[in-house]
C-alpha positions in Angstrom: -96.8 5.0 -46.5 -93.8 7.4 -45.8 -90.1 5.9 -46.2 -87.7 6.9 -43.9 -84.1 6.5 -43.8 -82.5 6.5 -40.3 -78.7 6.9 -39.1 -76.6 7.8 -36.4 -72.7 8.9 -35.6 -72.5 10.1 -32.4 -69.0 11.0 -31.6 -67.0 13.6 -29.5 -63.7 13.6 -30.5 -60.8 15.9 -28.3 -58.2 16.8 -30.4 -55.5 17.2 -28.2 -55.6 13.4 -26.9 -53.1 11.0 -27.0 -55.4 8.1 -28.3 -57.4 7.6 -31.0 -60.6 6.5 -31.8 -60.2 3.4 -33.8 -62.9 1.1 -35.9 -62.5 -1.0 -33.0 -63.9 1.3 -30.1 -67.0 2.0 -32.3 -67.7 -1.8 -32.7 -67.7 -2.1 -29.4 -69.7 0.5 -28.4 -72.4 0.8 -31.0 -71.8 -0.3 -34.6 -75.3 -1.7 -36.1 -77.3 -1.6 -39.1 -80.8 -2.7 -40.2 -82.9 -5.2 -38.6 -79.9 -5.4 -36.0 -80.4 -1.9 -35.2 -83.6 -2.3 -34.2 -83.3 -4.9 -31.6 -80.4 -2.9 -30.2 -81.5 0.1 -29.7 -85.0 -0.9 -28.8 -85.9 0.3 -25.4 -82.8 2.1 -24.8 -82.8 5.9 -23.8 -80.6 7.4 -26.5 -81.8 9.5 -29.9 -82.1 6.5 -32.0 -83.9 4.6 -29.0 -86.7 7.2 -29.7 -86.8 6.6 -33.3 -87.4 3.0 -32.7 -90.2 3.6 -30.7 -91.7 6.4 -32.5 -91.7 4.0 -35.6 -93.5 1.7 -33.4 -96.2 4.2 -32.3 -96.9 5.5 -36.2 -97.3 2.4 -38.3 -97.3 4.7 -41.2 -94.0 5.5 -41.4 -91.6 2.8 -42.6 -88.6 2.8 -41.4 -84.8 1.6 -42.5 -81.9 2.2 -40.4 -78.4 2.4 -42.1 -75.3 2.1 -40.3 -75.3 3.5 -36.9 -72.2 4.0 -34.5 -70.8 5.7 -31.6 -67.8 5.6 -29.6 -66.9 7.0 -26.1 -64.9 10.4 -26.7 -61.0 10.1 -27.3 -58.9 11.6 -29.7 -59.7 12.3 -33.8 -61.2 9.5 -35.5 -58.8 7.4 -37.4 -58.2 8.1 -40.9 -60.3 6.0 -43.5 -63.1 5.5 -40.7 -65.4 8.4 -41.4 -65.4 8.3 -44.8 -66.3 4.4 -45.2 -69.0 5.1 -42.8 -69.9 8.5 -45.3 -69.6 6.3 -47.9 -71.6 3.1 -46.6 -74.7 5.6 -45.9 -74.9 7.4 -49.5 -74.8 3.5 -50.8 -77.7 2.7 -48.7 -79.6 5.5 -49.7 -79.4 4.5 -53.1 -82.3 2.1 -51.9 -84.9 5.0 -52.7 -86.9 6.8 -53.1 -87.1 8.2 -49.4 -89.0 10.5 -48.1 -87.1 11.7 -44.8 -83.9 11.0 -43.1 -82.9 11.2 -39.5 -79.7 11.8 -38.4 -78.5 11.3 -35.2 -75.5 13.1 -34.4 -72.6 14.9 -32.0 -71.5 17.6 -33.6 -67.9 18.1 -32.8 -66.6 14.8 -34.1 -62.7 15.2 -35.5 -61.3 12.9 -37.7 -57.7 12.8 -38.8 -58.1 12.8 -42.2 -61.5 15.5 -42.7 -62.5 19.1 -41.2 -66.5 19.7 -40.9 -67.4 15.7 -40.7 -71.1 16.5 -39.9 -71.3 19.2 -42.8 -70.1 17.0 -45.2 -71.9 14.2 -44.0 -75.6 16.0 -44.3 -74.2 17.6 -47.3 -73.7 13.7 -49.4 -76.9 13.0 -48.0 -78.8 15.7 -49.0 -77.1 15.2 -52.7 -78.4 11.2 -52.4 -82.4 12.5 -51.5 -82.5 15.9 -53.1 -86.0 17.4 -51.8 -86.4 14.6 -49.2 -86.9 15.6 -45.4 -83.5 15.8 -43.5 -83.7 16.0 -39.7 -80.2 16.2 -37.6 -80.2 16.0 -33.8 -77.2 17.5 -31.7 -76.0 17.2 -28.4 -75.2 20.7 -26.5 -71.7 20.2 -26.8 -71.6 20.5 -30.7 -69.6 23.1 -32.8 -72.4 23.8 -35.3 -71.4 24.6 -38.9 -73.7 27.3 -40.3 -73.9 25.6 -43.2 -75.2 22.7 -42.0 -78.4 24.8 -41.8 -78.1 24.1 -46.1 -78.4 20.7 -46.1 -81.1 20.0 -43.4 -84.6 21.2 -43.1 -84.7 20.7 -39.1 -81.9 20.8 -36.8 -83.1 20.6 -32.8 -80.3 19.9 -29.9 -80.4 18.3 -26.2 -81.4 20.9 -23.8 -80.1 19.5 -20.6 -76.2 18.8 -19.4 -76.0 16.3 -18.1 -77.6 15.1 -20.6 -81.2 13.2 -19.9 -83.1 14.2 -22.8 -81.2 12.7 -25.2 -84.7 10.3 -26.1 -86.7 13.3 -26.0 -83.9 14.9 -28.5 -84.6 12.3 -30.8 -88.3 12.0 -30.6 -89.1 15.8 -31.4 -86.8 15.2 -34.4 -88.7 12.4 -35.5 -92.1 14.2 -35.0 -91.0 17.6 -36.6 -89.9 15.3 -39.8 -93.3 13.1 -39.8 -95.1 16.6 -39.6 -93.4 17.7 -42.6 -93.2 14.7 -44.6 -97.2 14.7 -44.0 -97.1 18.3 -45.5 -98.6 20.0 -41.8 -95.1 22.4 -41.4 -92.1 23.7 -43.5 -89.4 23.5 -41.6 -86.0 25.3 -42.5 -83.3 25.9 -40.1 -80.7 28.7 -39.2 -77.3 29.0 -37.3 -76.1 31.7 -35.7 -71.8 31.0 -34.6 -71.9 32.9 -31.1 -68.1 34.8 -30.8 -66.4 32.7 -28.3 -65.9 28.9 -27.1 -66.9 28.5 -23.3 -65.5 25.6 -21.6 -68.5 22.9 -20.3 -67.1 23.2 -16.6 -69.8 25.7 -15.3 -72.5 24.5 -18.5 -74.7 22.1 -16.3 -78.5 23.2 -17.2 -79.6 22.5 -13.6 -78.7 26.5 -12.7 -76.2 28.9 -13.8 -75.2 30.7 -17.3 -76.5 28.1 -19.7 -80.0 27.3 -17.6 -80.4 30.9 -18.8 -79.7 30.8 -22.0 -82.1 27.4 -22.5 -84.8 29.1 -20.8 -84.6 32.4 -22.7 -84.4 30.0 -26.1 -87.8 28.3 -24.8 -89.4 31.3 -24.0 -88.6 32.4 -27.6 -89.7 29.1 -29.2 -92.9 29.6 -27.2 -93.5 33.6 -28.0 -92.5 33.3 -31.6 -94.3 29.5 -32.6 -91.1 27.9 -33.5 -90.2 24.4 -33.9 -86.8 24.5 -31.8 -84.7 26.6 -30.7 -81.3 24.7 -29.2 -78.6 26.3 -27.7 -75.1 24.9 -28.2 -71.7 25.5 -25.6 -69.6 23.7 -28.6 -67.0 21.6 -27.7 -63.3 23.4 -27.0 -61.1 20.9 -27.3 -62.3 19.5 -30.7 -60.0 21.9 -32.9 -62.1 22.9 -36.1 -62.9 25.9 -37.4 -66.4 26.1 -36.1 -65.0 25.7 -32.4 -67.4 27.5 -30.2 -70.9 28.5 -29.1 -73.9 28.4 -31.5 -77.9 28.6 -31.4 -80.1 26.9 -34.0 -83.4 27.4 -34.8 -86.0 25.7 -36.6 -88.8 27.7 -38.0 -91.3 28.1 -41.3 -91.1 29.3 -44.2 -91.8 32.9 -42.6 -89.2 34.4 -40.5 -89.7 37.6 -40.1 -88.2 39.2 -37.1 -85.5 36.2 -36.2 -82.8 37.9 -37.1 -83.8 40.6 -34.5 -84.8 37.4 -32.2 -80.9 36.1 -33.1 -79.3 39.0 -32.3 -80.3 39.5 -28.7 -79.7 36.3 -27.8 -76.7 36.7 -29.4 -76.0 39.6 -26.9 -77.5 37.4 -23.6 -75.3 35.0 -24.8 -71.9 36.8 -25.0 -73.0 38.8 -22.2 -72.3 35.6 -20.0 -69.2 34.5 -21.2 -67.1 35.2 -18.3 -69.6 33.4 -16.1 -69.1 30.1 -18.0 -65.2 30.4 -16.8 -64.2 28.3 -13.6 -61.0 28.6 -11.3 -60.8 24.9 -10.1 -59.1 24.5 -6.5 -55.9 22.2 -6.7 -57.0 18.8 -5.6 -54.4 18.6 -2.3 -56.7 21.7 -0.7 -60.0 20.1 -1.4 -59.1 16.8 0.0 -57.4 18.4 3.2 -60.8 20.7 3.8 -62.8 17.3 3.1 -61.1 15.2 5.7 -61.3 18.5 8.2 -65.1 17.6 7.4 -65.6 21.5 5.8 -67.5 20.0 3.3 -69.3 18.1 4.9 -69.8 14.0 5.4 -69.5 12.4 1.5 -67.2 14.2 -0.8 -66.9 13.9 -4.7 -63.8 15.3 -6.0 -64.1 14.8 -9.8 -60.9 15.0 -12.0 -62.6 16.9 -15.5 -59.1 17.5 -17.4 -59.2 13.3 -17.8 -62.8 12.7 -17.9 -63.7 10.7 -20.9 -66.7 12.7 -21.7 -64.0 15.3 -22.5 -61.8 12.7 -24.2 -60.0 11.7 -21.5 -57.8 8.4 -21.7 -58.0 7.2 -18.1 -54.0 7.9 -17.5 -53.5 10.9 -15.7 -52.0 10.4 -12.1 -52.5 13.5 -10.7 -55.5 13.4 -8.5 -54.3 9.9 -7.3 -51.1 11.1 -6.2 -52.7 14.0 -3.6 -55.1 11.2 -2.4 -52.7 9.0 -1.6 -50.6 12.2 -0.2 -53.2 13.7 1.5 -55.5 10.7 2.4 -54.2 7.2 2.3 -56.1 6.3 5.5 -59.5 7.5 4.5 -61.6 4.8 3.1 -62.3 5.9 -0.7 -62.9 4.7 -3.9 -61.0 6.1 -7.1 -62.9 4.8 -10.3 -60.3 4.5 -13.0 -57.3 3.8 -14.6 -57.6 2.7 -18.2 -54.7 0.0 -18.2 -55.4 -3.2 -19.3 -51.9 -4.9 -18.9 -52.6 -3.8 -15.6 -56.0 -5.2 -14.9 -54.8 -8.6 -16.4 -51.9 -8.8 -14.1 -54.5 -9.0 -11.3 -56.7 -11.7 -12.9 -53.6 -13.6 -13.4 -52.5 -13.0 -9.4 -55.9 -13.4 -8.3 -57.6 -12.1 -5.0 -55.2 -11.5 -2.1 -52.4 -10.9 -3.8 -49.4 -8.0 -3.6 -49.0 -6.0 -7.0 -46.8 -3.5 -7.6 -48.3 -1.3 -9.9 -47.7 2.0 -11.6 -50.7 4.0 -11.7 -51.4 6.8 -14.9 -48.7 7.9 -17.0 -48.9 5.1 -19.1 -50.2 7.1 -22.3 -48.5 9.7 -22.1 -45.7 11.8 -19.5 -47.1 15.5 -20.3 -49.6 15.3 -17.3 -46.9 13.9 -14.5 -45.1 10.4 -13.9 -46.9 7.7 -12.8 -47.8 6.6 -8.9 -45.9 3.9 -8.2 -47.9 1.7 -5.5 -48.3 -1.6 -4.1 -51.3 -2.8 -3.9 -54.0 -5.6 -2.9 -56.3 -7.6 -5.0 -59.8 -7.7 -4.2 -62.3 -7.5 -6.6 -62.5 -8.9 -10.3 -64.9 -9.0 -12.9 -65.5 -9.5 -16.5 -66.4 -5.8 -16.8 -70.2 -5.9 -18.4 -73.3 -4.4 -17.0 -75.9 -2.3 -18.3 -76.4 1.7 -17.5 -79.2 1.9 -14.7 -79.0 5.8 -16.2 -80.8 8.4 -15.8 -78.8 8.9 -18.7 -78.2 6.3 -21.6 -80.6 4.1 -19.6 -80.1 0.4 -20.9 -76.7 0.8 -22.8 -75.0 -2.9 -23.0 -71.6 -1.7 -21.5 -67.8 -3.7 -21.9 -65.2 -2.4 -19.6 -63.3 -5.3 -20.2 -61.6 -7.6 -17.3 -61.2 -5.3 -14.2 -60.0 -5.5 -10.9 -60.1 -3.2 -7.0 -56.8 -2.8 -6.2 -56.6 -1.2 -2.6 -53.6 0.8 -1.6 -53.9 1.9 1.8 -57.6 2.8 2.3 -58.5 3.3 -1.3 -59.6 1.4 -3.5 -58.6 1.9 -6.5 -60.8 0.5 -10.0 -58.6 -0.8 -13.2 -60.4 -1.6 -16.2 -59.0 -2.7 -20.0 -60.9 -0.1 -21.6 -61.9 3.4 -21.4 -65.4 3.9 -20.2 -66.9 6.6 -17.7 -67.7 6.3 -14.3 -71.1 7.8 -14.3 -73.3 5.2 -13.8 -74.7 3.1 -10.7 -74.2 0.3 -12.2 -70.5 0.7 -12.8 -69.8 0.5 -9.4 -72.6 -1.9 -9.0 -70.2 -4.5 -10.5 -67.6 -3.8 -8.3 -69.3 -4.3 -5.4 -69.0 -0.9 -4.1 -71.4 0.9 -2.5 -70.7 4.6 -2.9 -72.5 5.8 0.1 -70.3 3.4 2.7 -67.1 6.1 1.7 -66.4 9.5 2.6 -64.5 10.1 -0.3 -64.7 9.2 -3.3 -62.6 10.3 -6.7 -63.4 9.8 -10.2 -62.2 11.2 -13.5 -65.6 12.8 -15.0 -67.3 16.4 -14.9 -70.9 17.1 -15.0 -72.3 13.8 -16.0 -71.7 11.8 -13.0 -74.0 14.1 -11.1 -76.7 13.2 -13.1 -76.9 9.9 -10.5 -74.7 11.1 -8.2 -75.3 14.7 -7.6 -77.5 13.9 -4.6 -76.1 11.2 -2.7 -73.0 13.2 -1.7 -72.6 16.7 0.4 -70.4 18.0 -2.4 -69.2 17.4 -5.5 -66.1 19.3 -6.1 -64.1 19.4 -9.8 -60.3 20.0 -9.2 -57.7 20.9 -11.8 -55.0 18.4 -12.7 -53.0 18.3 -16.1 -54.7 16.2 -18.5 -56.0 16.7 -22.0 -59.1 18.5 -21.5 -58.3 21.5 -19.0 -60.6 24.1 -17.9 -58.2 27.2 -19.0 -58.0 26.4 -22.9 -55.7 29.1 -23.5 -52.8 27.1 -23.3 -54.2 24.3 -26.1 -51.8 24.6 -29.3 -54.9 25.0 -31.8 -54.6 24.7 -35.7 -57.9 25.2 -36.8 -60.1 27.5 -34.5 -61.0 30.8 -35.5 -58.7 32.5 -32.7 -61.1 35.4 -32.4 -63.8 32.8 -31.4 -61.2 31.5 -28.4 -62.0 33.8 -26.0 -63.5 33.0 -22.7 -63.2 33.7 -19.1 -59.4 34.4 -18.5 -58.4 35.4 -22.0 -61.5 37.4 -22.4 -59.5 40.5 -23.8 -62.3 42.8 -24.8 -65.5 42.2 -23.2 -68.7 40.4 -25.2 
């Protein structure tokens, strides 16, 4: 029977945010090990959810699962955090001998206190197994080290944003590393850093730049008998110096003519750069055209420079202000502000009752002061559900106490911690019905329109300050190759 060690940090951290991610936010997100693991992610449609069900299907693998965490994206990891967690997994390891390990992983995780988190990671484990198996999975959004390609035998990535293969992601990783352990394939893998860092606004595989690039990557894997070939946006606000676009592949031991295979997708890939750039329309405009009906009956306008996919905090007033400007009579919903001083004020109040509240800004004052607002009570809740999906189908999720406060016409959601508004079931709890408004405002980017995209005429992003902006040129990096930070606007010299 092959022995496999299993483990997972999945993390997105955004370098220029005002909060970091604590011990705390990964307990209460996912933070689980052995036995426990199993029974959590059982069922549930994330990498590690796959594992647990491919170990089911192929009784002759055992499997052991080691610490496994995740947090929802925010600023760099706390100091001590990643290392314990580093730490913790070479310890278990020592439980050999092993035959594989599978590593679920981000990508662009930042920590305050280490550069390369994933390459040094892969590179303690590989030192704990020596010639063991190591399989890593990525989402598109990671800035892939080259030298990760060092440390582990097969590297695949998710192929769709927003991101619904996530349990396929994991699967293929887990059969490409039973095929090997089983001695039917060789798998090494190879990174190729693309020259610049596109920002993830115009990145949605559904059409556009990057359903090109994934579809030219597939119809190489298919043509040349690959194992994977993943291609990566990277992640421009986490500041490291592998910032940027990448493509992986895994392959065997014989290679001939990838290089040739790299460089032209290479090319395709530069070649599009200025197509991945998006000029977002201000937010007052948009929601003036949507009321004059121009785009039609049901409106999204989604606010990307605070979406916590991004590493948002929940805080920024802007779109907020030009709704209530623009709009304070139309019946909307705005899904959220992260304040939980504010959310337990309304418990304590109770439905019905008058609040004066201050809305965003709380944080941090470099996106705009906060909207100051009385409000009405409507709705509480004790802030847990579980994601209906289609992506991360059967997360438990903990917003915390919340509350509907309704100013004017919209209603406006306060939890007590920082979650996204992408799933049905988050509204759901609310008792809101998205399809009963005409607009509707929420702080996210492409992800929501995995569930959402087709209930609504239009889904429109809008640029407000926040930390994760769609020009990055103005982000003070320290880190970043600066000849890898080109894109779009500041795209000096062509690809």
């Amino acid at each position: 029977m092959k022995r496999i060690a299993i483990l997972r940090f999945w993390y997105e951290g955004n370098s220029f945010s005002p909060v970091p991610a604590t011990f705390a936010d990964f307990q209460r997100r996912e933070w689980v090990t052995g036995p426990a693991a199993v029974d959590f992610y059982g069922g549930k449609g994330v990498e590690t959810g796959a594992a647990v069900a491919y170990l089911a299907a192929h009784q002759e693998i055992e499997g052991h699962f080691l610490r496994c965490g995740a947090a929802y994206p925010a600023g760099p990891v706390e100091a001590g955090l990643f290392p314990d967690f580093v730490d913790e997994v070479v310890a278990g390891l020592k439980d050999g001998p092993w035959d594989g390990v599978y590593a679920s992983l981000h990508g662009a995780t930042v920590a305050q206190d280490m550069i390369g988190c994933e390459t040094h990671l892969l590179e303690k484990i590989r030192d704990a197994v020596g010639p063991a198996v190591i399989a890593a999975s990525f989402d598109i959004h990671g800035n892939l080290d080259p030298r990760i390609a060092e440390f582990a035998d097969i590297v695949v990535g998710y192929k769709t944003h927003p991101h619904v293969d996530m349990y396929d992601t994991g699967w293929k990783a887990m059969a490409l590393l039973a095929g090997a352990m089983a001695g039917k394939i060789r798998p090494a893998a190879t990174i190729r850093p693309i020259e610049f860092a596109p920002t993830s606004h115009n990145m949605r595989t559904s059409a556009g730049p990057m359903a090109d690039m994934v579809d030219l990557a597939a119809r190489e894997q298919a043509d040349k008998g690959l194992f994977d070939v993943s291609v990566f946006g990277g992640f421009p606000y986490a500041d490291s110096p592998f910032t940027g676009a990448s493509i992986s592949v895994c392959h065997g031991p014989e290679n001939h003519g990838m290089e040739d295979m790299l460089d032209e997708l290479d090319a395709e890939y530069r070649g599009r750069a200025a197509q991945f750039d998006m000029v977002l329309p201000d937010p007052a405009e948009v929601i003036v055209a949507a009321r004059q009906g121009q785009h039609g009956a049901r409106v999204a306008v989604l606010e990307p420079a605070d979406n916590v996919f991004s590493g948002g905090a929940g805080d920024t007033p802007g779109l907020l202000r030009a709704a209530l400007e623009h709009a304070p009579d139309t019946a909307s919903v705005f899904a959220f502000f992260w304040d939980p001083d504010l959310a337990a004020r309304a418990h304590a109040s109770g439905p019905g009752a008058a609040l004066d509240c201050a809305f965003g800004g709380r944080l941090s004052g470099d996106y705009g002061e906060p909207v100051q607002a009385t409000g009405v009570v409507e709705t509480l809740t004790a802030g847990q559900f579980e994601n209906h999906g289609p992506m991360e189908v059967g997360l438990p999720i903990e917003l915390g106490p919340t509350a509907v406060i309704r100013v004017g016409a919209v209603r406006i959601i306060v939890t007590s911690r920082n979650v996204p508004a992408n799933d049905p079931a988050y509204f759901e709890l609310h008792g809101i019905d998205l399809a009963d408004y005409p607009l509707v405002y929420i702080k996210a980017k492409n992800h929501f329109r995995a569930a959402f995209a087709d209930k609504f005429d239009a889904v429109i992003d809008v640029e407000t300050r926040g930390p994760a902006p769609s020009d990055i040129s103005g982000l003070s990096y320290q880190h970043a190759a600066p000849a890898r930070l080109r894109f779009g606007r500041t795209w000096q010299d062509g690809p």
